[in-house]
Each structure stands twice: as structure tokens, then as C-alpha cells.
C-alpha positions in Angstrom: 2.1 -18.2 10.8 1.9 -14.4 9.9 4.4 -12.7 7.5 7.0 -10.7 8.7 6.1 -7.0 8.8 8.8 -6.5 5.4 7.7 -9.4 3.8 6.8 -8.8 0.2 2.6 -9.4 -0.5 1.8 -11.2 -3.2 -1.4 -9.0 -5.7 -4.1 -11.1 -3.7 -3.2 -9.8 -0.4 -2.5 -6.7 -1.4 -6.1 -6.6 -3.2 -7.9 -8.1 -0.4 -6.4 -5.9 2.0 -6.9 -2.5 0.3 -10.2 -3.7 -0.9 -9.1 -2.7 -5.0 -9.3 -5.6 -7.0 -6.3 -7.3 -9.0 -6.9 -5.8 -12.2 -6.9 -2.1 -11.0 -4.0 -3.4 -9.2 -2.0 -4.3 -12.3 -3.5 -1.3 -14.8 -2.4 1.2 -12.3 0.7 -0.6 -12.7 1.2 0.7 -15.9 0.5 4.1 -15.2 2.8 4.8 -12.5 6.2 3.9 -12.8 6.7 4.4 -9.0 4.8 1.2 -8.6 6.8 -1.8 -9.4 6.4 -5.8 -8.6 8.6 -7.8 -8.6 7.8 -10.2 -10.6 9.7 -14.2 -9.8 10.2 -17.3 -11.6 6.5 -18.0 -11.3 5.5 -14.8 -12.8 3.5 -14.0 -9.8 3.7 -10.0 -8.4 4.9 -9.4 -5.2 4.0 -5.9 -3.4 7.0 -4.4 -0.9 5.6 -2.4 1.9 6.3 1.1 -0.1 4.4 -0.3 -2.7 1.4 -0.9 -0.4 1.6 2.5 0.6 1.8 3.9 -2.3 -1.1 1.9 -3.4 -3.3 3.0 -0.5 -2.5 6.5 -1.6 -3.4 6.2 -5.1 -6.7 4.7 -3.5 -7.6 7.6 -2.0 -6.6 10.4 -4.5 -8.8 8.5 -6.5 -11.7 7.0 -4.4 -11.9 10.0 -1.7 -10.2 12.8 -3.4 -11.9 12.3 -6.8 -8.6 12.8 -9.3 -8.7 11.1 -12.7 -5.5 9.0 -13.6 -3.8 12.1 -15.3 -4.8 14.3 -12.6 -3.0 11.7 -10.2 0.0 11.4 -12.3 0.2 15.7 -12.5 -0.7 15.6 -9.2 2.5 13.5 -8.1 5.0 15.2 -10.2 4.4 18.2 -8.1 4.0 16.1 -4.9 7.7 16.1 -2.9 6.0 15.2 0.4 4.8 12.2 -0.9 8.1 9.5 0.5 7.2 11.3 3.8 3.2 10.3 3.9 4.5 6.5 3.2 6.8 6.9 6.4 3.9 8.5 8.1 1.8 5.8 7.2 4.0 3.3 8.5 4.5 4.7 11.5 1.0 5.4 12.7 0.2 1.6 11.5 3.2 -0.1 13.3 1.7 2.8 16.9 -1.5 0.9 16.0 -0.3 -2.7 16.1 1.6 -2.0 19.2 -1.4 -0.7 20.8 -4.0 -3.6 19.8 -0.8 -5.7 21.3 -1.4 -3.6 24.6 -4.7 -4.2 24.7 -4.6 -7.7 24.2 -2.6 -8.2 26.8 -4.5 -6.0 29.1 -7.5 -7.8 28.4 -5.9 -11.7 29.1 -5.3 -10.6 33.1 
């Protein structure tokens, strides 16, 4: 059974499915206070969607873009757009979903 779309991820999935692994997960954790598990009785993390997002972006800052972690924290303070490229994000992924629903169903007739 998949999740719901809102369902909180726990730091495996989210690992797996940005391809970062779960200690770069958690460090970064510590260096930006906009990301924050929430942690349950178990003491496992769990990842809401706008933490995915803001994951994938720290990603690519650093990955793509080549910022350090200071430049990505500077980088952010002056950043107002950045609420707007998670929304964006969303978007174009639930277009895509919809679209691979289309297909699918296109190509069963």
C-alpha cells in the first residue's frame, strides 16, 4: 500500500529517495534550523513533505551549484523566494504523477 502524498517519510525513505545518505541527512540537520524531524516515541525522524523539499534543495546548492555549508546558510538568509521553489516543486511533481497516471491508463486500452 503506498503512503499518502502528506504522509510524513521516515530518514530511510527520505535518503533512499534523494539519493543523500542518513548521516548527511541528520548533520545538515544541525545546520539548518529550517529543517526539523519530528522525532516520536521511538526516536525515529520523520520528514514532512516541506522538509523533503527543502532537502532536495540543499542537495542541489550543494551537489550542482557547488556552495559550502556557510555559503548555503548566507545564501538562504538572503533567499525570500525560497517557500515559493518548495510550492513550485510540489506542483510540477504532483503535474508529473498525474501525467504517468494518464499514460498508464492510455497504455492498458
Amino acid at each position: 500500500m503506498n503512503k499518502k502524498i502528506d504522509a510524513l517519510k521516515t530518514i530511510g525513505e527520505v535518503s533512499k529517495e534523494l539519493n543523500i545518505p542518513s548521516h548527511i541527512i541528520r548533520f545538515w540537520e544541525t545546520k539548518f534550523s529550517k529543517l526539523k524531524s519530528v522525532k516520536r516515541k521511538n526516536s525515529h525522524r520523520y520528514y514532512s513533505k516541506e522538509d523533503v523539499f527543502f532537502l532536495k534543495y540543499l542537495k542541489k546548492l550543494i551537489s550542482e551549484d557547488g556552495y559550502t555549508i556557510k555559503g548555503v546558510q548566507r545564501h538562504l538568509k538572503k533567499d525570500k523566494n525560497l517557500k515559493f521553489v518548495s510550492h513550485e516543486e510540489e506542483y510540477i511533481e504532483l503535474l508529473n504523477e498525474i501525467k504517468t497516471d494518464i499514460n498508464n491508463i492510455i497504455n492498458d486500452k
